[in-house]
C-alpha positions in Angstrom: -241.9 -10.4 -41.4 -242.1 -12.6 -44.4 -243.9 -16.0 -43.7 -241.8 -19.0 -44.9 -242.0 -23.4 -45.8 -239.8 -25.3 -44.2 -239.4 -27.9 -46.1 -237.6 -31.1 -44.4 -236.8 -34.6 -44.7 -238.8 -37.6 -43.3 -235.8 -39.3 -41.8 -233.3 -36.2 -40.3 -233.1 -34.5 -37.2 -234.4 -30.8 -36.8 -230.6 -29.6 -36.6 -229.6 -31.0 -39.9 -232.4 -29.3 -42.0 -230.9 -26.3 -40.3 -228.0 -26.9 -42.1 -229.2 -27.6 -45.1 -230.9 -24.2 -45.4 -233.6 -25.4 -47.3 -235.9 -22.9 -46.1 -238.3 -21.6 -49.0 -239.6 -17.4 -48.5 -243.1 -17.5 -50.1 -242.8 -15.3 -52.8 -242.7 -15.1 -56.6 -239.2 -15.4 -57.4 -236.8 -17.8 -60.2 -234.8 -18.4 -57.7 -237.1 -21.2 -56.6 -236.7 -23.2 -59.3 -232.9 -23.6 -58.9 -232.3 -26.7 -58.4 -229.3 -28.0 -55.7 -226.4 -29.0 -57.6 -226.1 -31.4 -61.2 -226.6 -35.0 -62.0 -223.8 -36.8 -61.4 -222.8 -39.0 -64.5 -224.1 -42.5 -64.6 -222.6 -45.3 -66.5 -225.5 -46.5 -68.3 -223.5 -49.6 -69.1 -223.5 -50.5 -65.8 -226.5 -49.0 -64.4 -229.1 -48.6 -66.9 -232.1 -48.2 -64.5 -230.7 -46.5 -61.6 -230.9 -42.6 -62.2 -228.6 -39.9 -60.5 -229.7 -39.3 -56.8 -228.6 -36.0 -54.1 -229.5 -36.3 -50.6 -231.5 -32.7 -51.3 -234.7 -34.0 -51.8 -238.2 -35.2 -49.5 -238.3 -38.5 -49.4 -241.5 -41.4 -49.6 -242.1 -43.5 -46.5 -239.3 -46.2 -48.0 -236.9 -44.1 -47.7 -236.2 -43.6 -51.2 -233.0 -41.2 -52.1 -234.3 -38.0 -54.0 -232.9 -36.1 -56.7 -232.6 -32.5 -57.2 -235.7 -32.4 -59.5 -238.0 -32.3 -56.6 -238.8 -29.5 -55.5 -237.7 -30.1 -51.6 -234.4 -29.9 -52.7 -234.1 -26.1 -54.0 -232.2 -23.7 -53.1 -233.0 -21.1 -51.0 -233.8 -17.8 -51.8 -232.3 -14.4 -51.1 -234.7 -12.6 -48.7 -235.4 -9.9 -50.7 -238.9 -9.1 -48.3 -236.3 -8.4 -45.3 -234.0 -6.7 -47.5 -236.8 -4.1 -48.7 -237.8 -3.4 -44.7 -234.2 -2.3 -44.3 -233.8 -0.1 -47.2 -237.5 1.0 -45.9 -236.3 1.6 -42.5 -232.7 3.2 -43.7 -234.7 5.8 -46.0 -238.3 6.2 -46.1 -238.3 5.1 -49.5 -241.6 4.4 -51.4 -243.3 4.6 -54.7 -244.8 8.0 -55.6 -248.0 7.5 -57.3 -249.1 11.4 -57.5 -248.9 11.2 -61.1 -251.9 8.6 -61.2 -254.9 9.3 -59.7 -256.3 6.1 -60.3 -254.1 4.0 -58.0 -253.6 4.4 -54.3 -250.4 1.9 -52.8 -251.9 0.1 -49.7 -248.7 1.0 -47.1 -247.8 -1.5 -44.0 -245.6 -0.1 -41.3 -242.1 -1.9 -39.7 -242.6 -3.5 -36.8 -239.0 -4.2 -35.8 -237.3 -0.8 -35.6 -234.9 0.6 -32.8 -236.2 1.9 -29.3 -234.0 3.0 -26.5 -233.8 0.9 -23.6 -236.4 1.3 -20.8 -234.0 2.6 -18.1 -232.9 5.2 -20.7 -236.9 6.1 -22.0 -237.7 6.6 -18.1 -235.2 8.4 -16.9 -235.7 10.4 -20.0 -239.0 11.1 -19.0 -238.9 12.1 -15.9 -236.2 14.8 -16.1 -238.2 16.1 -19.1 -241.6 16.1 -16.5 -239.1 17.9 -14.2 -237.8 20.4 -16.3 -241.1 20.9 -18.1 -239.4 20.1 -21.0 -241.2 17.8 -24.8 -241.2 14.3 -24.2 -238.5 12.5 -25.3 -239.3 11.5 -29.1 -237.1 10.0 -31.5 -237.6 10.1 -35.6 -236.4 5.9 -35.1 -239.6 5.1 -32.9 -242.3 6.7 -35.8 -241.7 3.9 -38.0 -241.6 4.6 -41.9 -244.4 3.5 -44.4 -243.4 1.7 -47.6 -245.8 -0.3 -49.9 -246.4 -3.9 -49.5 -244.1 -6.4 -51.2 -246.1 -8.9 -53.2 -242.9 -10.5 -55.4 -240.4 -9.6 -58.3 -238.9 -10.5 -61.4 -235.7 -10.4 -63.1 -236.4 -6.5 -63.6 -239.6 -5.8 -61.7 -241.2 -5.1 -58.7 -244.8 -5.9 -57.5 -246.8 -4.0 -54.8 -250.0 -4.5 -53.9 -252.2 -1.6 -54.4 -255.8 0.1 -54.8 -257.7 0.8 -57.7 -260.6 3.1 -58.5 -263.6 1.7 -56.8 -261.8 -0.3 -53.9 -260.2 -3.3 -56.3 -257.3 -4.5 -55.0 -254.6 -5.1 -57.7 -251.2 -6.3 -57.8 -248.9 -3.3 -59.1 -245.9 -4.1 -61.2 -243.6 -2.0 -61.5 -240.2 -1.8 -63.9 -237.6 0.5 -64.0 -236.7 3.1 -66.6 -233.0 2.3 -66.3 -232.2 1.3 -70.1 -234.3 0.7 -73.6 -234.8 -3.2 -73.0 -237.1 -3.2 -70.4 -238.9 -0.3 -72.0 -239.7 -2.4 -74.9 -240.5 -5.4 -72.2 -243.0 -3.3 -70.5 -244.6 -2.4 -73.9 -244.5 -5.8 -75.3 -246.3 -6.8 -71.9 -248.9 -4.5 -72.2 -249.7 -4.7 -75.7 -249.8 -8.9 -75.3 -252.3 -8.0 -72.7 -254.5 -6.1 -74.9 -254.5 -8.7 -76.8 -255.8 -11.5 -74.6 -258.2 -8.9 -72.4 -260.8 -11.3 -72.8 -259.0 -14.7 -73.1 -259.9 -17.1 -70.5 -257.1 -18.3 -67.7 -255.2 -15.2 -68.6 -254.2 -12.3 -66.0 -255.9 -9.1 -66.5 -254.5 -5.6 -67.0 -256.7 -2.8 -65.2 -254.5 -0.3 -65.8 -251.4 0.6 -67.4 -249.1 3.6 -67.9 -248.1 4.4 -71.5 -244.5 3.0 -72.6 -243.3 6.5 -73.9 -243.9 8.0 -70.1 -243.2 7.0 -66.6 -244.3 7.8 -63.0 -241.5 9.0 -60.5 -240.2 7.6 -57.3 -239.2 9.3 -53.8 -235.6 8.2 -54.9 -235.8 10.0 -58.5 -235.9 6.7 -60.1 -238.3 6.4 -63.0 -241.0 3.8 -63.6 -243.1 1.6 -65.7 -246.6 1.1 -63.9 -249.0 -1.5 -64.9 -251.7 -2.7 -62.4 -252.6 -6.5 -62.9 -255.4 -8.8 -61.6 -255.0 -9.2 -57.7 -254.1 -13.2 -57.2 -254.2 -13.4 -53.6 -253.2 -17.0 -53.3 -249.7 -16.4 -54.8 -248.1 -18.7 -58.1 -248.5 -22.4 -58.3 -244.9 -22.7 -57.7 -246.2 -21.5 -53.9 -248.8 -23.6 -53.6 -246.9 -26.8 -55.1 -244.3 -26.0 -52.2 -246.6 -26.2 -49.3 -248.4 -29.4 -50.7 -244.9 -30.6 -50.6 -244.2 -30.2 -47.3 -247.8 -31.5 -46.3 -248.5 -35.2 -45.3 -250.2 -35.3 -48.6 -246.8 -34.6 -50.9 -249.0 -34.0 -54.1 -252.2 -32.6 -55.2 -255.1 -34.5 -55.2 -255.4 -36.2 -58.9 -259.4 -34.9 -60.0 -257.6 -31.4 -58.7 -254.4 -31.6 -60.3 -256.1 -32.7 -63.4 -258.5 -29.4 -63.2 -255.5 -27.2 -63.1 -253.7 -28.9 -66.0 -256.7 -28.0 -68.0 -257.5 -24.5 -67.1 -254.1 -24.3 -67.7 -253.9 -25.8 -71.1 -257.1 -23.9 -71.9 -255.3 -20.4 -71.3 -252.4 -21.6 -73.4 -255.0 -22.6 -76.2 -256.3 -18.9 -76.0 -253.2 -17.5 -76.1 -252.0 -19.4 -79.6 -255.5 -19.0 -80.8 -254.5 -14.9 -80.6 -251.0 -15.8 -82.1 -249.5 -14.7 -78.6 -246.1 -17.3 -77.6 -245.8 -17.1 -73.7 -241.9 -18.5 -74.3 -241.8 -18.7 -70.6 -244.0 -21.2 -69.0 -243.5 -22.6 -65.6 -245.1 -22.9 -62.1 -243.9 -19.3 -61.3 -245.8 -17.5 -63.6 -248.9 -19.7 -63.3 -251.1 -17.4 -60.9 -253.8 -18.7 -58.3 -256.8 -16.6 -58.4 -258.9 -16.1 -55.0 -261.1 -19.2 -56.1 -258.1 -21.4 -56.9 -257.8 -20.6 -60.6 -255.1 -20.1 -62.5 -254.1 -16.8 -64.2 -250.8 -17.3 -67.1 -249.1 -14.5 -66.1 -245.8 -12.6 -67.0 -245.9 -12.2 -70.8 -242.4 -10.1 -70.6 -240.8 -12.3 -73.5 -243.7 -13.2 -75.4 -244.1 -12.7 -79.1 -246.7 -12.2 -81.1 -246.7 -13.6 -84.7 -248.8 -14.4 -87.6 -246.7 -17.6 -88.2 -245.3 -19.5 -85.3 -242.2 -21.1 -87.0 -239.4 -18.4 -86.4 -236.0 -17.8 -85.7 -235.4 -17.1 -81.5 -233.2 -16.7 -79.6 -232.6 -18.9 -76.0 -235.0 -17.1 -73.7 -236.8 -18.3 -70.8 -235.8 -20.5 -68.0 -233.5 -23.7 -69.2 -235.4 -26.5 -66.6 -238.5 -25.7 -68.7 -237.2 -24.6 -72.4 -237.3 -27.3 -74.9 -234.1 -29.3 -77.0 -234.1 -26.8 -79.8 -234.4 -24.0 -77.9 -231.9 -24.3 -75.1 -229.1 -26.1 -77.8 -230.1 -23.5 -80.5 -230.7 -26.4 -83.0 -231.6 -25.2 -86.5 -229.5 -22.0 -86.2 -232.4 -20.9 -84.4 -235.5 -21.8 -86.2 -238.2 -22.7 -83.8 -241.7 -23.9 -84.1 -242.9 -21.7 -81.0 -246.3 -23.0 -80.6 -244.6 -26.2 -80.1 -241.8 -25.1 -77.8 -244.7 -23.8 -75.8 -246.2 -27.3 -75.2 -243.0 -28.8 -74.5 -243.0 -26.1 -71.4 -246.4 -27.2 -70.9 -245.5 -31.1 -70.4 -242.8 -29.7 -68.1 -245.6 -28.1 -66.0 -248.2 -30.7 -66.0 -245.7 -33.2 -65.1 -245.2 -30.7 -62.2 -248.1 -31.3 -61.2 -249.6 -34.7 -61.7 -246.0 -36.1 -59.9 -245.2 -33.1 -57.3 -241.3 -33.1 -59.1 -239.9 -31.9 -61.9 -239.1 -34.5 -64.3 -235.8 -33.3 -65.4 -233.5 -30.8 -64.7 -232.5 -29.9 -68.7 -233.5 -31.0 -71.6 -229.4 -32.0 -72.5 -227.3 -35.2 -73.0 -225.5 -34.4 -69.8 -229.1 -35.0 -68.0 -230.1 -38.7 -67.1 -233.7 -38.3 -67.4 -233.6 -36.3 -70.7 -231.0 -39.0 -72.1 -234.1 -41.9 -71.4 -236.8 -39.6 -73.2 -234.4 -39.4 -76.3 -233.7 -42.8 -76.8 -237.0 -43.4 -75.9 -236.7 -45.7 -72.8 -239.8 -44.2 -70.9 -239.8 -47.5 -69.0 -236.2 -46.8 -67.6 -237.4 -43.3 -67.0 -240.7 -43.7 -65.1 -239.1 -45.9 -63.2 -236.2 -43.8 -62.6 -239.1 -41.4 -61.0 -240.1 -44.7 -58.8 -236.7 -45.1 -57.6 -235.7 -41.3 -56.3 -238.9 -41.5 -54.3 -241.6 -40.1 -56.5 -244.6 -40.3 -54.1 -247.1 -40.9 -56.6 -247.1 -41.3 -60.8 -249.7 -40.6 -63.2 -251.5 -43.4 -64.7 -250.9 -45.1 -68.0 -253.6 -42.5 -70.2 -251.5 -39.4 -68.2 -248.3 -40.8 -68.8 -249.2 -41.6 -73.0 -250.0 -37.4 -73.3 -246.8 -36.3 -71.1 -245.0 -38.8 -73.4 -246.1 -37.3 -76.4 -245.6 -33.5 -75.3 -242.2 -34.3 -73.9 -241.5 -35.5 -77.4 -237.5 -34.5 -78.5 -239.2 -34.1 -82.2 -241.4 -31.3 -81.9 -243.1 -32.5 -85.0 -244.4 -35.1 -83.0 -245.5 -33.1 -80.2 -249.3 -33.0 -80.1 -251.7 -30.1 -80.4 -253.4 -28.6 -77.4 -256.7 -28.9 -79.2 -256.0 -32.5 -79.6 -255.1 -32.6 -76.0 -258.2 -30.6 -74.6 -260.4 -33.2 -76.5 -258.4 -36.3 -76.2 -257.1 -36.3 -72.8 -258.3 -33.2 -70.4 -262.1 -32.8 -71.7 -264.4 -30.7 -69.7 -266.6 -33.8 -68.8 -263.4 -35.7 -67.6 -262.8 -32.6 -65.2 -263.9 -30.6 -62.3 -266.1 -27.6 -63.0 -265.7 -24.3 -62.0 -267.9 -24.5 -58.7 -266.3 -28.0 -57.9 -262.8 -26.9 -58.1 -263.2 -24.3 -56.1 -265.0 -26.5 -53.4 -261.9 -28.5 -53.5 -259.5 -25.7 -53.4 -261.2 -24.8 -50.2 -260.6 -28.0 -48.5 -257.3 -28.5 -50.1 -256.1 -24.8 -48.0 -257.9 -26.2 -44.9 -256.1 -29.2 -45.2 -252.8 -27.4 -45.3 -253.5 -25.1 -42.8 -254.1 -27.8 -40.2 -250.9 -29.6 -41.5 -248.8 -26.3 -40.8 -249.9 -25.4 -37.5 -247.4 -26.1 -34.9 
């Protein structure tokens, strides 16, 4: 029902990765970026260039051990596609979209539903043909409709559906259940507004008014906001099946494209005075010609002056020191938390791995970047198997963005002009050339 990446070791048997479960469902979820297990502690003492290690991750052609950082070694997801077939299946249920005449749900039906055996359907058949009697029909063999599953959040739901003129669109949908994600959905939509024209940014077609909602089959009430259909899923995704592909990371001119078209949606966003507070892989879109789309603006502020007090919000592998410790009772520069995020991501993916699992003393990685060992901590990366590292001007900016001191931390302007200029990049045309061969690449690598 739901395609999947299996994502396995060089050097174990088929029966072991079985074990492991480490089976990835393709869909938009943050249980991918929970990572197997902690570091273990390291005496630093005694090993003071040797980071932690799990037997979770993919590993180089030396054999290198990897750590849970890369992103072979997550966990895998509930199955929440199969999940929604059954309830579908159970009770029919779908989304009623009478109220809104401007969106149509486009509706798959369930393959794998009950029939009665074939000695039972014939001999069925033929007493009905003898007694003249309706062919035998059962309510189980028609099977129910339900809209198609795109992906979900922590309190959403996301259908793909039809807008006025044919335009396919990815419909989000968020329940009515209590006050908090009624003032989610209208901090969403109104950050949307805002950035209706802001490059890199996913657009809102459509959106129903916080103070009313449309009503389900089941009598549950919803939020309804129709977004920009990405057909090529979240970067997370697409990350994942590079992983698993002979070629473990993405090619450096195109890795470098998307770390600028995604630092040039950021740039639009703080240009507006619009805080994403939640940047990661996930919520990085990829458009039908490879683009990316920053997406998911649920905790988002907008503020005249970035400096405020916040609260810890987002996901921790990605929020920065004073955010996930609370330093400063709370005070946070936020343009700056954002590009800490940001180094997170682009270190994502220049090096195919994640290059720490918390910004805390209890992490080996993060304790290097404090005390500012980045020798010990790129070659930590070489050790665990990192199949490929930036170069020395990439690894200068990540450096400076993964900076503890956010005072220290760089400006994106600086960075778009300093380090990811257009000139040094791939253009629109040329990035989607080599998005094109990048899929046909994988494609070939995935068939059996």
């Amino acid at each position: 029902m739901a395609s999947s990446i299996v994502l396995r070791e060089a050097s174990e048997s088929p029966s072991s990765v079985m074990e492991q479960g480490i089976s990835v469902t393709k869909k938009r979820s943050a249980d991918l970026l929970e990572a197997a297990g902690g570091d273990p502690d390291v005496d630093p003492a005694h090993e003071p260039c040797t980071p932690p290690s799990s037997t979770g991750g993919r590993t180089n052609k030396h054999a290198k051990p990897a750590d849970s950082s890369s992103f072979a070694s997550l966990n895998a997801p509930h199955r929440q596609f199969e999940r929604l077939v059954a309830a579908a299946e159970a009770d029919g249920t779908a989304v009623n979209l009478d109220a809104c005449d401007e969106l149509q749900l486009l509706e798959v039906r369930v393959t794998k539903v009950w029939q009665p055996p074939v000695p039972f359907r014939v001999c069925t058949s033929l007493l009905c043909w003898f007694a003249r009697l309706p062919a035998f029909s059962s309510p189980s063999r028609r099977p129910p409709t339900f809209p198609q599953f795109l992906g979900e959040g922590i309190s959403s739901h996301v259908y793909l559906a039809r807008h006025t003129g044919g335009t396919l669109t990815a419909l989000k949908l968020m329940g009515d259940d209590d006050s908090t994600n009624t003032t989610t959905f209208a901090q969403e939509v109104a950050v949307l507004e805002v950035l209706a024209d802001a490059p890199y940014v996913v657009r809102s077609l459509w959106a129903s008014r916080p103070d009313s909602c449309s009503m389900r089959k089941d009598g549950r009430r919803v939020h309804l906001n129709a977004l920009e259909y990405t057909p090529h899923g979240d970067l997370m995704m697409l990350l994942l099946r590079v992983a698993s592909s002979p070629q473990p990371v993405l090619p450096a001119h195109l890795a470098r494209s998307y770390a600028r078209q995604f630092l040039v949606g950021l740039a639009a966003c703080h240009a507006r005075h619009v805080y994403h507070r939640d940047l990661k892989p996930d919520n990085l879109l990829v458009a039908r010609d490879g683009s990316l789309r920053l997406a998911d603006f649920g905790i988002s502020m907008i503020c005249p002056r970035a400096s405020t007090v916040v609260s810890k919000s987002g996901t921790p592998r990605y929020m920065p020191p004073e955010v996930l410790l609370l330093l400063n009772s709370g005070l946070c520069n936020l343009e700056k938390a954002d590009i800490w995020s940001a180094g997170v991501v682009i270190f994502a993916i220049l090096v195919g791995r994640h290059p720490m699992q918390t910004a805390s003393m209890a992490d080996w990685f993060f304790k290097r970047i404090a005390a500012g060992r980045w020798d010990q901590f790129w070659e930590g990366h070489m050790r665990i198997g990192a199949d490929c590292l930036p170069c020395q001007e990439d690894r200068r900016f990540i450096e400076r963005m993964l900076s503890p001191r956010p005072a220290q931390r760089p400006s994106i302007a600086s960075l778009l002009q300093n380090w990811l200029s257009e000139d040094s990049c791939l253009s629109p045309m040329e990035h989607a050339e080599e998005f094109d061969i990048l899929l046909g690449d994988l494609e070939q690598a995935e068939l059996p």
